[in-house]
TIRO-2110 file (N, C-alpha, C; in Angstrom, 1 decimal):
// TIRO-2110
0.8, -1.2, 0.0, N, 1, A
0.0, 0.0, 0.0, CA, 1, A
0.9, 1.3, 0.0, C, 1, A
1.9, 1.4, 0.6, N, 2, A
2.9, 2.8, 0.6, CA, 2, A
3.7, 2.3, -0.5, C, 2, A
4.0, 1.5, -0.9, N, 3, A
4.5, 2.2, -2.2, CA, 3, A
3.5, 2.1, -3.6, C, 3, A
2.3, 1.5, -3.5, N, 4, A
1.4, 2.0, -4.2, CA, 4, A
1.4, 4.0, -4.1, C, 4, A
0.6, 3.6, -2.7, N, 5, A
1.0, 6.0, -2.2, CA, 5, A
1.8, 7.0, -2.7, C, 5, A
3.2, 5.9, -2.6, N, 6, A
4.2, 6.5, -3.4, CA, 6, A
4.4, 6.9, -5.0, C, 6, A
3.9, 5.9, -5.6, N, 7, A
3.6, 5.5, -6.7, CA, 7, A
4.7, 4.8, -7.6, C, 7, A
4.2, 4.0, -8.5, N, 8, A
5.0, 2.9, -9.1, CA, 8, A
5.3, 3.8, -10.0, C, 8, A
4.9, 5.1, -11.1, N, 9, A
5.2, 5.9, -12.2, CA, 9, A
6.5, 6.8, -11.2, C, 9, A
6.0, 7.3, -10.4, N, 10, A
7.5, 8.0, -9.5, CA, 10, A
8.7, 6.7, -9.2, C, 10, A
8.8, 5.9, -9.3, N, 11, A
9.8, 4.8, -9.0, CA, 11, A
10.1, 4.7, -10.5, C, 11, A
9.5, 4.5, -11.7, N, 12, A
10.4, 4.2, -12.7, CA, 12, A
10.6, 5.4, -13.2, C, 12, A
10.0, 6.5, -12.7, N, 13, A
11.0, 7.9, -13.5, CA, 13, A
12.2, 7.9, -12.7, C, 13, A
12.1, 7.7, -11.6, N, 14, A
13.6, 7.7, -10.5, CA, 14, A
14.2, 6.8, -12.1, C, 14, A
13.9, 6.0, -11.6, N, 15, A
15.0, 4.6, -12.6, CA, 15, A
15.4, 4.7, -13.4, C, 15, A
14.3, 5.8, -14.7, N, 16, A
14.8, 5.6, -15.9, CA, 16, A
15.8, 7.3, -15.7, C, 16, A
15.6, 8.0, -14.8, N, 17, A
16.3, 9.2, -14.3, CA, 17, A
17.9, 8.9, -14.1, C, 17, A
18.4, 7.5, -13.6, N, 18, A
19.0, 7.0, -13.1, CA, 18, A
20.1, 6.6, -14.6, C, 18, A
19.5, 5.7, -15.2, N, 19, A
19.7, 4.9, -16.4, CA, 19, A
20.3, 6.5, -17.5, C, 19, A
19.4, 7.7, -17.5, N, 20, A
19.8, 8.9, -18.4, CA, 20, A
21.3, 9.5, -18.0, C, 20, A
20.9, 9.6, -15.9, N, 21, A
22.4, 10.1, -15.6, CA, 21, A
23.4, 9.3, -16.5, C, 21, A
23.9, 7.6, -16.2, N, 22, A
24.7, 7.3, -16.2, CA, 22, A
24.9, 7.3, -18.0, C, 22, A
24.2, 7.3, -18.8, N, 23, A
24.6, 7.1, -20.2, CA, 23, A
25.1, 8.9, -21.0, C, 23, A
24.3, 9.8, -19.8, N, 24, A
24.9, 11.6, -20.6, CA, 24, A
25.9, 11.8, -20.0, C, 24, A
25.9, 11.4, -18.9, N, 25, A
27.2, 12.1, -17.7, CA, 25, A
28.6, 11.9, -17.7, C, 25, A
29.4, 12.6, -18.1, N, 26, A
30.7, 12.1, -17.6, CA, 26, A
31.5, 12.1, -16.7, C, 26, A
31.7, 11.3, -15.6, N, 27, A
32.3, 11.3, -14.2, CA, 27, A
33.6, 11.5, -14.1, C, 27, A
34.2, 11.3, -15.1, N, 28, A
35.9, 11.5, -15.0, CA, 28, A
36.1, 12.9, -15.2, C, 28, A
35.6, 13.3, -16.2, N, 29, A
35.7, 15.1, -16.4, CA, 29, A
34.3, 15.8, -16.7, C, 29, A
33.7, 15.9, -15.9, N, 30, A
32.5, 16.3, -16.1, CA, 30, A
32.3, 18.2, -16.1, C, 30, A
31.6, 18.4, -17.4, N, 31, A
31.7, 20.2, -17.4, CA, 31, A
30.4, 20.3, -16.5, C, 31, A
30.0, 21.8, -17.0, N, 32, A
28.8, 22.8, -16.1, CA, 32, A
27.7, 21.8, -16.4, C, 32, A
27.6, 21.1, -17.9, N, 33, A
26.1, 20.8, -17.3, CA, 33, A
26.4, 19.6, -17.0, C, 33, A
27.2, 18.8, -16.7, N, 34, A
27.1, 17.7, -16.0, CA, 34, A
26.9, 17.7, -14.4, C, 34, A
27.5, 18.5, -13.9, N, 35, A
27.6, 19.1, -12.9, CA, 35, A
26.2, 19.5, -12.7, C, 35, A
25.6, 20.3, -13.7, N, 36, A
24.3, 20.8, -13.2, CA, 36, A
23.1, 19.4, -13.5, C, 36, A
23.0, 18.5, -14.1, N, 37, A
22.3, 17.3, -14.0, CA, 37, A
22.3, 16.6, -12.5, C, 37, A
23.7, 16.2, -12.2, N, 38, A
23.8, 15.9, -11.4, CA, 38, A
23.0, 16.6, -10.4, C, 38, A
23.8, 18.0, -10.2, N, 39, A
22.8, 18.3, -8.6, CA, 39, A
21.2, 18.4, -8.9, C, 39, A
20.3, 18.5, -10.3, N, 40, A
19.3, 18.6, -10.4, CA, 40, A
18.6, 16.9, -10.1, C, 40, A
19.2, 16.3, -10.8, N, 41, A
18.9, 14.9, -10.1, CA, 41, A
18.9, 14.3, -8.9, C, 41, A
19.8, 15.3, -8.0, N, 42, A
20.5, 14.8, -6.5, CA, 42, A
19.0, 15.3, -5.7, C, 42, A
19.1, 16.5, -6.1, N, 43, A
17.7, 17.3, -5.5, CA, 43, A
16.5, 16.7, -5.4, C, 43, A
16.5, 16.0, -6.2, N, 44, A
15.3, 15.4, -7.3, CA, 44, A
15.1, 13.8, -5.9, C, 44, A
16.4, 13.1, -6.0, N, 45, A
16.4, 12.3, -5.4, CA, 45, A
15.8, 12.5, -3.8, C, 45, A
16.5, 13.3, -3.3, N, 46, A
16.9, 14.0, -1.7, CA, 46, A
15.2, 14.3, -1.8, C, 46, A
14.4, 15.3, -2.7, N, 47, A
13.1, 15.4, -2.1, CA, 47, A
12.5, 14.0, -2.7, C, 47, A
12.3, 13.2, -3.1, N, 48, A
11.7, 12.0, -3.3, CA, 48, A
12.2, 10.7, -2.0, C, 48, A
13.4, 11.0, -1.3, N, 49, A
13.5, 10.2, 0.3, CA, 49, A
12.9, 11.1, 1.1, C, 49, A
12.5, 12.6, 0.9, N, 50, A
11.7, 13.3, 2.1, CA, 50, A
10.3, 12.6, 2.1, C, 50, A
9.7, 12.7, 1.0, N, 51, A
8.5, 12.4, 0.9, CA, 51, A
8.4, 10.9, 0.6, C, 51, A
8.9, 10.1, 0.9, N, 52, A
8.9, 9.0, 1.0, CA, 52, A
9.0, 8.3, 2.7, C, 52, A
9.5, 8.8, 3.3, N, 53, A
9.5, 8.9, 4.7, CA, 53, A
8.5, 9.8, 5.2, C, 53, A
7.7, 10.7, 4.6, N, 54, A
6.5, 10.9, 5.5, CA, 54, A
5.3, 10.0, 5.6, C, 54, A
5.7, 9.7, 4.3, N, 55, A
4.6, 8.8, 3.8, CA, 55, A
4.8, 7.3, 4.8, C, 55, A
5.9, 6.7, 4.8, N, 56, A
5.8, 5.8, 6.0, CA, 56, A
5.9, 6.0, 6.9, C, 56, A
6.1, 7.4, 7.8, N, 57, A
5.7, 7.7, 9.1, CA, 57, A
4.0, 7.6, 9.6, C, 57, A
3.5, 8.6, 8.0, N, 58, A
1.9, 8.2, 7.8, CA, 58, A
1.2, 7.1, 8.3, C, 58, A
2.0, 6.1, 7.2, N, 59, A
1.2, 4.5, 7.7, CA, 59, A
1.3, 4.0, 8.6, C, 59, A
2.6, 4.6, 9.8, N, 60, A
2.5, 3.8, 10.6, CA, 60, A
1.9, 4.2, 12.1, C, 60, A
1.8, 5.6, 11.6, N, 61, A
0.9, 6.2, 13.1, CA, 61, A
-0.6, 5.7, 12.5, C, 61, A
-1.2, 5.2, 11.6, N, 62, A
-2.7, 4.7, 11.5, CA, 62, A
-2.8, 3.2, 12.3, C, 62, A
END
């Protein structure tokens, strides 16, 4: 049920979000917009564990 709440369409954008980093980005010398993917993705990530942890604090105070 919570990760229904969460939703299964937010889990495979994470994924296919994931799959885009690693095939545009280059980690050995990465310029500005690699740099700037990354922290938009990072952000992206970081508020998707916020709201994923309210959501199971939610279910478990019911």
């Amino acid at each position: 049920m919570m990760i229904k709440k969460f939703g299964y369409s937010n889990l495979i954008m994470l994924a296919i979000g994931i799959v885009i980093m690693y095939m545009i980005v280059d980690f050995k010398t990465p310029d500005f917009l690699d740099l700037t993917l990354m922290v938009v993705f990072g952000l992206t990530i970081l508020l998707n564990f916020i709201r994923f942890i309210y959501i199971y604090k939610e279910a478990n105070d019911e």
